[in-house]
C-alpha positions in Angstrom: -11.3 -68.0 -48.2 -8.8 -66.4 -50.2 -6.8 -66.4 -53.4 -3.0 -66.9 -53.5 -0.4 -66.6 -55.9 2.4 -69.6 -55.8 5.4 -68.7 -58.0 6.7 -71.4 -60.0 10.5 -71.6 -60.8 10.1 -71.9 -64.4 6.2 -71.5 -65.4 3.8 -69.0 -64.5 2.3 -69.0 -61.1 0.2 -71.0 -59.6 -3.5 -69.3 -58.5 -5.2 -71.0 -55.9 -8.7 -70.5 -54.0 -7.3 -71.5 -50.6 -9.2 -71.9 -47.4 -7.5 -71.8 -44.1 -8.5 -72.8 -40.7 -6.9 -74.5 -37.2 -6.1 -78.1 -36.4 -4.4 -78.5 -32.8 -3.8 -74.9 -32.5 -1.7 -74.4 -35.4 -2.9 -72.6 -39.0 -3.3 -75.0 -42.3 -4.3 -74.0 -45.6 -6.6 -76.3 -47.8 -6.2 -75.6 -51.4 -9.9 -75.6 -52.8 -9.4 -75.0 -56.5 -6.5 -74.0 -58.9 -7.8 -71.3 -60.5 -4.8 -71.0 -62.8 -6.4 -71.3 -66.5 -8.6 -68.4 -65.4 -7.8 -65.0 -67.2 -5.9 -62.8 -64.9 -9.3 -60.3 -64.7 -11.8 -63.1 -63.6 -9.6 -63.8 -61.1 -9.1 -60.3 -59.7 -12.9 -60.4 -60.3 -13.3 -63.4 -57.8 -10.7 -61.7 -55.2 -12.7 -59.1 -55.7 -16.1 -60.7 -54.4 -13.8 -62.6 -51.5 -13.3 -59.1 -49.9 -16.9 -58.0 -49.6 -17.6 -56.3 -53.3 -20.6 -56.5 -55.1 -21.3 -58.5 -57.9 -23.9 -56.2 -59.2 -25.0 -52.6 -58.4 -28.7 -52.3 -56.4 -30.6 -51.1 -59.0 -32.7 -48.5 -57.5 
C-alpha cells in the first residue's frame, strides 16, 4: 500500500491510497481511497505510517 501523487492539468493533484498487486503476471494498481481533501501533513502523516513509522512513542 502506498500513496501517490496524480498531477492534474489544471487543478491540484490528485492523492491516492493505492494498492498494487499481480493479475496474469503483470503489475495493477487499485486505487483504495482519494485522499485529496486531506491536509497536505495528514497525508505525509499517513505515508508516514505506510513506511514502518510509529504512530506513537513506547512510553517507557
Amino acid at each position: 500500500m502506498y500513496i501517490e501523487r496524480i498531477p492534474n492539468r489544471n487543478s491540484p493533484p490528485a492523492v491516492l491510497l493505492r494498492e498494487s498487486y499481480r493479475e496474469d503476471g503483470k503489475v495493477r494498481k487499485r486505487t483504495l481511497a482519494n485522499l485529496s481533501k486531506l491536509p497536505s501533513e495528514t497525508v505525509d502523516d499517513l505515508k508516514f505510517l505506510l513506511k514502518g513509522g510509529k504512530a506513537v512513542e513506547d512510553l517507557q
